[in-house]
LUMGUZA-628532 format. One line per 4 residues: their letters; for each residue x, y, z of C-alpha. Coordinates in nm, 3 decimals, decimal comma. Example, Ala and Ser with C-alpha at 12.3 -4.5 7.8 and 13.67 -1.06 7.14 Angstrom:
! residues 2
AS	1,230 -0,450 0,780; 1,367 -0,106 0,714
! end
This chain:
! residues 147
XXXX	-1,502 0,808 -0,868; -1,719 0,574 -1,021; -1,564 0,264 -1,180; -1,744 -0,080 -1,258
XXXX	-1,531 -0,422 -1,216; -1,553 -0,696 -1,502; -1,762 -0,431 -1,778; -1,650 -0,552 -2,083
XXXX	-1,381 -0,767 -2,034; -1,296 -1,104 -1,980; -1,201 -1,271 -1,640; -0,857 -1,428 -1,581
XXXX	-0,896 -1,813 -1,530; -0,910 -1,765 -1,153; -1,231 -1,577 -1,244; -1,151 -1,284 -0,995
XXXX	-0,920 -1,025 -1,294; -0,991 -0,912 -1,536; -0,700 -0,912 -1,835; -0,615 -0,551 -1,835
XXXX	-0,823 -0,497 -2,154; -1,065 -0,336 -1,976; -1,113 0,075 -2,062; -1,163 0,305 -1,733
XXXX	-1,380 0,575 -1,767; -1,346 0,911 -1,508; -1,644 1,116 -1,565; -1,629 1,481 -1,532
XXXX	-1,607 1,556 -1,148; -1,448 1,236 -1,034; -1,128 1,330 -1,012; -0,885 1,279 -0,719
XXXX	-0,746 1,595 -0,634; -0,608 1,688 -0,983; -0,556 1,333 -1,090; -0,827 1,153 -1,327
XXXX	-0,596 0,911 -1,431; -0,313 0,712 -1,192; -0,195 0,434 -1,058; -0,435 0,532 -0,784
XXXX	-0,738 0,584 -0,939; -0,768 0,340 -1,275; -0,431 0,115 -1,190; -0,214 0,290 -1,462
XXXX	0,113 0,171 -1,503; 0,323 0,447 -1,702; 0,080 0,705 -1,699; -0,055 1,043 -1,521
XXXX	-0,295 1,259 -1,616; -0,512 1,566 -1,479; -0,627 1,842 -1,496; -0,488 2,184 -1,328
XXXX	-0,630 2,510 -1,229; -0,414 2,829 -1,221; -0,561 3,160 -1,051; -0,535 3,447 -1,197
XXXX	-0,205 3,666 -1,159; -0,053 3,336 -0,995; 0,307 3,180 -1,050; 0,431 2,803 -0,906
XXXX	0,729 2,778 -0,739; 1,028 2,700 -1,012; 1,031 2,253 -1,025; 1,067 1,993 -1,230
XXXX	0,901 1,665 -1,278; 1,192 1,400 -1,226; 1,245 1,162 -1,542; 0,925 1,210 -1,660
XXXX	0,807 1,384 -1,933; 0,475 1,611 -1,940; 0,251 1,691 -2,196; 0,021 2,008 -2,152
XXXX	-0,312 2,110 -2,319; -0,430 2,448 -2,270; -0,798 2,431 -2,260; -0,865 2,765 -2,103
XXXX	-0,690 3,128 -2,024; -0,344 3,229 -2,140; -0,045 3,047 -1,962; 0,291 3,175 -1,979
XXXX	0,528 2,902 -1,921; 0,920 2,980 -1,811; 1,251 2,788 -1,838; 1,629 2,898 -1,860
XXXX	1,795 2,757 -2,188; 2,119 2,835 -2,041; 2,169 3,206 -2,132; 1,844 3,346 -2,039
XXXX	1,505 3,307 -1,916; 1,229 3,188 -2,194; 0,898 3,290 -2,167; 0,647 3,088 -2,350
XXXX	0,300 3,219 -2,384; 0,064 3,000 -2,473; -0,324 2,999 -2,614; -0,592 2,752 -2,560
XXXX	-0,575 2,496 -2,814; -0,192 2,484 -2,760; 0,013 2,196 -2,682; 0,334 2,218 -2,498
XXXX	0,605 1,928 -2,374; 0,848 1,974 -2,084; 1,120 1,752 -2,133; 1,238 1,484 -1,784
XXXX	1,458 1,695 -1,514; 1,385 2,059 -1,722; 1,346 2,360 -1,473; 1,033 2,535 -1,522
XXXX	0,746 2,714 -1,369; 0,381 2,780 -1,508; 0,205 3,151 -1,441; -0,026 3,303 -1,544
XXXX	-0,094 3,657 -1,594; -0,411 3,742 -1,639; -0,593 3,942 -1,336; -0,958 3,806 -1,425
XXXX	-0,946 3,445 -1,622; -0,784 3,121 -1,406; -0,595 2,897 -1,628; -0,686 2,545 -1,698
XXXX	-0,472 2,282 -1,856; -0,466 1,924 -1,926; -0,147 1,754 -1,825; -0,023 1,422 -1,897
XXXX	0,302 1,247 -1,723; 0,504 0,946 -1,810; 0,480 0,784 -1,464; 0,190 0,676 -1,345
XXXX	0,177 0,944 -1,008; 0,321 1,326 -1,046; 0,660 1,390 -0,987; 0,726 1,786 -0,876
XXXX	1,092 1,863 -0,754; 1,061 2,224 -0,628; 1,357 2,392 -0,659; 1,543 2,737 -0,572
XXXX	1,579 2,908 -0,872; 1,579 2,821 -1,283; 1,883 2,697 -1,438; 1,992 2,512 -1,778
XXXX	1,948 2,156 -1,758; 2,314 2,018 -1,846; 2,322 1,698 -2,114; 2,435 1,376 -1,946
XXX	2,746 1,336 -1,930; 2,841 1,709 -1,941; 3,036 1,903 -1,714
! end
């Protein structure tokens, strides 16, 4: 990954920071692993993003991602994404162009279908690192506080 220290920004007084104003640019390519941005790779604080590849006629495992919540772009194929809302399974299928959020701590998993065309989405978290929590089997996410 390519980054340049001190472009466009000011140093701190010591001379050696700069003041966090400065914009980090991953080109296409430079990502690590599916990560472009993280608190590994440009210092973000509250923030993941990447971008994911799906095979065709693959599934994940059922997960969540912990407290966070997780935006998704579809920029290629035709993802169908599944949760339980606590009397059956949803299926979601979804076209590129489509956004989708996952709420914090909601069972899901991501497949796709299609024999032929991988899937690729865009996914951004609100932690700065992905969280996955595989997990046995999809169930309803119960409010706080509920028994």
């Amino acid at each position: 990954m390519t980054t340049h220290e001190h472009v466009g920004s000011t140093p701190n007084t010591d001379g050696k920071r700069p003041l966090g104003n400065r914009v980090h640019h991953v080109r296409a390519g430079e990502l690590d692993g599916h990560a472009a941005i993280s608190g590994g790779t440009v210092g973000s604080k509250k923030l993941w993003m990447g971008l994911v590849e799906n095979p065709p006629l693959s599934a994940t495992d059922n997960h969540h991602h912990g407290d966070s919540e997780a935006g998704i772009y579809v920029v290629s194929g035709h993802p169908v994404f599944v949760f339980h809302d606590g009397i059956q399974e949803v299926r979601i299928s979804a076209d590129p162009g489509d956004f989708l959020l996952v709420p914090p701590f909601v069972p899901h998993r991501e497949e796709n279908p299609d024999p032929n065309e991988p899937v690729v989405v865009v996914i951004a978290r609100t932690t700065q690192e992905p969280i996955k929590v595989s997990l046995p089997e999809l169930y309803q996410l119960k409010e706080a506080g509920t028994r």
